[in-house]
C-alpha positions, 0 to 999 in steps of 0.5 A: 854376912851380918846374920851369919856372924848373928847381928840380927839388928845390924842385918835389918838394918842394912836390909832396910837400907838395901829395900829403900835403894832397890825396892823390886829385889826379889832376894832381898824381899825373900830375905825380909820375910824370914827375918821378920818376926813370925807373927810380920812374916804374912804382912811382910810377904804381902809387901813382896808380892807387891813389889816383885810378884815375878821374882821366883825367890819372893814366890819361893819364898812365899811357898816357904813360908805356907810350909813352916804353917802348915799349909800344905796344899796352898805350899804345893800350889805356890811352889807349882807357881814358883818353878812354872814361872822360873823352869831354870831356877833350881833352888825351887826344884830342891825346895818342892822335891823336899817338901813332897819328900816329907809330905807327898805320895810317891807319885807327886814326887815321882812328878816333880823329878821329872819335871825338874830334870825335864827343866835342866835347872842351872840357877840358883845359890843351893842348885850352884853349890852342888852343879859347880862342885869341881867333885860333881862335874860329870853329875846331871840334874837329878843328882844335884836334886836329891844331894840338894834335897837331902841336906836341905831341913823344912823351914821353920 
């Protein structure tokens, strides 16, 4: 909420607060690395991945952050880490079928179609504001794929 009504300092502050009181929260850490100033974001994905090196938001994350540098294969490689540990966290698939959108052949997103509609994900805040849209109800996975894929910009 803070960063939205753009407290940056009010919101790291409540994070840090939030981190010391639930220190294995995968969002929360998945949060913490994109508010971290650029050249901290490395270090601060290293502390997540150790403390929640399960958690598929700090592994999304983590993929993110290998997208905004540049790294392309190691982001394949992690976002292939993030949707085999969590099949069901749709938030994941949105973000792989973007990236290979941008930066695939049509064969490796072909892959992750179907793989994600193989999946029928169900998690998720970006899958959930698609899949619990009253206008979508009839709408199957590879709806809520593309809809979400293309809203979705690359991070930065």
């Amino acid at each position: 909420i803070e960063m939205e009504a753009g407290m940056e300092d009010i919101a790291a502050a409540v994070l840090a607060r939030a981190l010391q009181e639930c220190p294995n929260a995968g969002l929360l850490w998945s949060e913490a690395i994109f508010m971290a100033p650029r050249p901290q974001r490395k270090t601060k994905s290293v502390d997540a991945l150790k403390h929640s090196e399960h958690d598929p938001n700090v592994l999304l994350a983590v993929s993110k952050l290998f997208w905004s540098e540049r790294k392309l294969q190691k982001c394949r490689d992690w976002f292939a880490r993030t949707v085999k540990l969590e099949p069901d966290f749709g938030d994941a698939w949105i973000n792989f079928y973007k990236f290979e959108l941008l930066h695939g052949t049509p064969e490796q997103q072909e892959e992750v179609k179907k793989r994600c509609i193989a999946a029928e994900p169900r998690h998720g805040p970006l899958w959930c504001k698609y899949s619990k849209d009253i206008k979508n109800w009839q709408e199957k996975s590879e709806f809520f794929l593309l809809a979400g894929a293309n809203k979705l910009l690359p991070p930065t």
